[in-house]
C-alpha positions as CSV (number, residue, x, y, z in Angstrom):
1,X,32.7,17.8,51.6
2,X,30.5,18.5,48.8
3,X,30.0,15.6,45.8
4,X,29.3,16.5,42.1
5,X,27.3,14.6,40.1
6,X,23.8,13.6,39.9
7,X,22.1,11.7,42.5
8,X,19.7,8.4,42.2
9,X,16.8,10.4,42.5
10,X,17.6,12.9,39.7
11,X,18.6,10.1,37.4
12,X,15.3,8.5,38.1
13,X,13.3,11.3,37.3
14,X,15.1,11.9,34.0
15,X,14.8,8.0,33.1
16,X,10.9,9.0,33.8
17,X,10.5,12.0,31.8
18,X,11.9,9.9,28.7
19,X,10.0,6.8,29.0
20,X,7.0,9.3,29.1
21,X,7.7,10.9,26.1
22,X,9.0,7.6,24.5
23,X,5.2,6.4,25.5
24,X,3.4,9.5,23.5
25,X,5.5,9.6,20.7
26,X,6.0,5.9,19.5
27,X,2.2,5.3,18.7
28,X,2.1,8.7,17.2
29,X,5.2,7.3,14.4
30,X,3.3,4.0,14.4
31,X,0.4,5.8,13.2
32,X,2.1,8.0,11.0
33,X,4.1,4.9,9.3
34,X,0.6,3.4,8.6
35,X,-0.5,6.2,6.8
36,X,2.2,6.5,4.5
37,X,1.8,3.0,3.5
38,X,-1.7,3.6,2.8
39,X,-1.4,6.8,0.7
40,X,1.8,4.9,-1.0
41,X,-0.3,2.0,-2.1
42,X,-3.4,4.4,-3.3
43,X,-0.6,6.0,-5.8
44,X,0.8,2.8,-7.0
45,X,-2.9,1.4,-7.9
46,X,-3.5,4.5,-9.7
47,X,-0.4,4.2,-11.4
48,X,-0.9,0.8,-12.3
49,X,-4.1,1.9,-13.4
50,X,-2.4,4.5,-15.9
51,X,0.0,1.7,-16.8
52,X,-2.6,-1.0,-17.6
53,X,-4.6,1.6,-19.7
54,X,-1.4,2.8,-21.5
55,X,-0.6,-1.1,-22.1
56,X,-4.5,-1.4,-23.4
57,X,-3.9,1.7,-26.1
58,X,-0.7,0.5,-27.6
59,X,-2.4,-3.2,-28.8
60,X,-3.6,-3.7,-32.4
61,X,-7.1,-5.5,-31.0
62,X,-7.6,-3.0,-27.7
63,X,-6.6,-5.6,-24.3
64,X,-5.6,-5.3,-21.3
65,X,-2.7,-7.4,-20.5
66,X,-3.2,-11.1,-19.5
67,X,-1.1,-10.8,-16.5
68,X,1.8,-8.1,-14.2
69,X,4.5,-9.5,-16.4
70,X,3.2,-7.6,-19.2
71,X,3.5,-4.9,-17.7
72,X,7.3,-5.0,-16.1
73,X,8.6,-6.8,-19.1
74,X,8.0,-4.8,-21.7
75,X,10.8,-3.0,-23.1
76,X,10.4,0.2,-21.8
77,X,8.3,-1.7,-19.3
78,X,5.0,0.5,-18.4
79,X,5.6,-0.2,-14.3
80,X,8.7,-0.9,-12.8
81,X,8.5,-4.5,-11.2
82,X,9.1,-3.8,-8.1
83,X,6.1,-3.1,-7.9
84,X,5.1,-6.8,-7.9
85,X,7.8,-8.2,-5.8
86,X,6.5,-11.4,-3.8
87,X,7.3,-9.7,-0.2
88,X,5.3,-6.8,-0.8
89,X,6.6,-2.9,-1.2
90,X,6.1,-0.1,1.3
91,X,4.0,-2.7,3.4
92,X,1.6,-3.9,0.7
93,X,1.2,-6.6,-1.5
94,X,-0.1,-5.8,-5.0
95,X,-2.2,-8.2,-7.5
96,X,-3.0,-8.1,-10.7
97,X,-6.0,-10.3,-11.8
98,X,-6.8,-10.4,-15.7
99,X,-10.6,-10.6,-16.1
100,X,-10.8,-10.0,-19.1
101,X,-10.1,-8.3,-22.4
102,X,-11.7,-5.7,-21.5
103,X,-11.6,-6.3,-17.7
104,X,-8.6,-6.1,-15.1
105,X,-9.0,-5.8,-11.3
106,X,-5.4,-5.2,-8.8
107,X,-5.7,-4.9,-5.7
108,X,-3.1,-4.1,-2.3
109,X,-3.8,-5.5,0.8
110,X,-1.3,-4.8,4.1
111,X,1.7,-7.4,4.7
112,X,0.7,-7.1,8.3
113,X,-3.5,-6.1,9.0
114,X,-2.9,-3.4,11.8
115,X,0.7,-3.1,11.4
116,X,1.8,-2.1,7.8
117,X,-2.0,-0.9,6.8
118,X,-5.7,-1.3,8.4
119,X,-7.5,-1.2,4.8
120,X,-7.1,-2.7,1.4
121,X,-7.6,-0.6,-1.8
122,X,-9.0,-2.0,-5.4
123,X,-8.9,-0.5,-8.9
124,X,-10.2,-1.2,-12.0
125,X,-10.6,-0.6,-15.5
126,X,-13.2,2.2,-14.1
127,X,-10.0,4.2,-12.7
128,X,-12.3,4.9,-9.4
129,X,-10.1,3.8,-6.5
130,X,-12.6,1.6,-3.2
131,X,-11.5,0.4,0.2
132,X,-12.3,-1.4,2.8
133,X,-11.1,-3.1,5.7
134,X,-10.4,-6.9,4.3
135,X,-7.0,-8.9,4.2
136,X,-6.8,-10.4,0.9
137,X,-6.3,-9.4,-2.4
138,X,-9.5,-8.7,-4.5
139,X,-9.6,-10.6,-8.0
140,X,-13.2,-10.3,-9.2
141,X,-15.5,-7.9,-10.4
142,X,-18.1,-8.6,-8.1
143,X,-15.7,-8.2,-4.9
144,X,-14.4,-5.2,-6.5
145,X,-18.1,-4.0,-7.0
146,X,-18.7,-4.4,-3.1
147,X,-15.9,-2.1,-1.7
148,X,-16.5,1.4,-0.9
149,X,-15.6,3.9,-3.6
150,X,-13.0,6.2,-1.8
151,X,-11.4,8.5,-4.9
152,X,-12.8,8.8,-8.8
C-alpha cells in the first residue's frame, strides 16, 4: 500500500532550507532598518535647519528661537512637533539647544546605539551636517565643532 504525504525527512529539510534563509535575510532587514533611520534623521536636521533659519528671517532683531517650542507652536508652525516628541521618531531622538542669538546647535542620537542607528548627526547655524559615533545629544559649539563634517 502506498501512503501520500510527506515524510519526516522531507519536512525536516524544508524546516532547514527556511531557517537558512530566515538566517541571511533577517540581518540583511536589520541593516537596511538602520539605514533608513539614519538617512531619515539627516533629513529632519536639515529640515530643522531650514526651519530654524526661516524662524531667524521672520524676527524684527534677527534670532534664532530660544527653544523647539518656537518652532512647533507657531501658528503655521515652521516644523511639525512630532518632530520633538520625548520617545524619539523613526528611532532618533532630536534636541534643540539655543546657544545663542545668533547660535543654535540640534542634534539626533539613536533611541537604541546599534539597534535603531550606529551614529549621531549635529547641525548648526553653519547648515553643514557632522557625525560620529557617540550616544548623546550634542548641545555645544565646541562638541559640535569636534564631529566629522559628513554633508555641506
Amino acid at each position: 500500500m502506498k501512503y501520500k504525504g510527506f515524510s519526516l525527512v522531507e519536512i525536516m529539510v524544508v524546516v532547514g532550507i527556511i531557517a537558512l534563509l530566515t538566517a541571511i535575510a533577517v540581518p540583511n532587514a536589520l541593516r537596511a532598518r538602520l539605514n533608513a533611520n539614519e538617512s531619515a534623521a539627516k533629513s529632519t536636521l536639515k529640515t530643522i535647519a531650514i526651519a530654524c533659519e526661516s524662524y531667524r528671517a521672520s524676527q524684527a532683531v534677527p534670532a534664532y528661537p530660544a527653544n523647539s517650542a518656537a518652532l512647533t507652536g507657531a501658528t503655521p508652525a515652521y516644523i511639525d512637533a512630532s518632530v520633538f516628541v520625548a520617545g524619539g521618531k523613526q528611532g532618533y531622538v532630536f534636541v534643540y539647544t539655543y546657544v545663542g542669538a545668533s547660535n543654535f546647535v540640534c542634534s539626533a542620537h539613536p533611541i537604541s546605539a546599534n539597534i535603531t542607528g550606529s551614529n549621531r548627526f549635529a547641525v548648526n547655524e553653519s547648515g553643514v551636517l557632522r557625525s560620529d559615533g557617540g550616544a548623546s545629544a550634542v548641545t555645544t559649539e565646541a562638541n559640535y565643532a569636534g564631529m566629522k563634517i559628513i554633508d555641506y
